[in-house]
N, C-alpha and C positions, 0 to 999 in steps of 0.2 A: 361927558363923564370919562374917568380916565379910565386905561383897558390896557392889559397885561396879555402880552401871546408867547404861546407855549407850543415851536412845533417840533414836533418828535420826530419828525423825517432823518435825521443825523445820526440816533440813538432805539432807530426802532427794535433794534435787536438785539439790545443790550440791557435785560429786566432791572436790575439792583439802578442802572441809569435813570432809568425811565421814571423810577418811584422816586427815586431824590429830587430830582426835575419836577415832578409833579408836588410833592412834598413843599418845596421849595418856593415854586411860585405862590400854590394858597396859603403859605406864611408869609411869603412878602405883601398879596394882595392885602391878610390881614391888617397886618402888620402898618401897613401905607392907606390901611381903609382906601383899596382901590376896590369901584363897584364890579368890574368884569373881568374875567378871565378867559382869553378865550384859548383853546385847545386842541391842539391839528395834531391829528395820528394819521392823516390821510386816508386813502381811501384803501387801498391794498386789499389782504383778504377777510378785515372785521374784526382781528384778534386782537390788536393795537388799541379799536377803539373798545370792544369788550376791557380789555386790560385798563384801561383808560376808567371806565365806566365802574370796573369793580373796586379800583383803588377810592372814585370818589363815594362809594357804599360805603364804606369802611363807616364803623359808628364816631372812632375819633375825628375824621374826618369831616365827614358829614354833617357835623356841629355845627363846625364852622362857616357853613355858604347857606344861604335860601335857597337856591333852585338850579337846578341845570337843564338845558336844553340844548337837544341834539338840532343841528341847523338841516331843515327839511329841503330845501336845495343845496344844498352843500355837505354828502354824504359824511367828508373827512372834517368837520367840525362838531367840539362842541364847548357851548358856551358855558360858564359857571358863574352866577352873580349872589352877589353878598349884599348884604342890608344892616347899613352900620347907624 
């Protein structure tokens, strides 16, 4: 299955960045009917992946993918998959 990655380590600290980026990929994954997304804010101090996690709440958003899941060995990921 093909699989789309998004890591934020470049732009952690730059908000307006960060949502375009994220923005961005789950229109292309749409867009490309790609099944996964996956999504590295790293591990740092949790604000990243918070920020990360609120933008995928979002209701417009949220439409769009079936399911997210945080990678339970791998604090700094997470994965977001769509069902086309």
């Amino acid at each position: 299955m093909a699989k789309l990655t998004l890591d934020l380590h470049d732009i952690y600290n730059k908000g307006w960045q960060i949502d375009k980026a994220l923005k961005d990929i789950i229109e292309e994954a749409v867009s490309k009917k790609i099944g996964e997304v996956e999504i590295i804010p790293g591990k740092g101090s949790g604000q990243l992946k918070k920020k990360v996690l609120r933008f995928l709440d979002q209701k417009e958003i949220k439409c769009l993918y079936h399911r997210i899941e945080k990678d339970s060995k791998n604090f700094g990921k997470i994965y977001v998959y769509f069902r086309f």
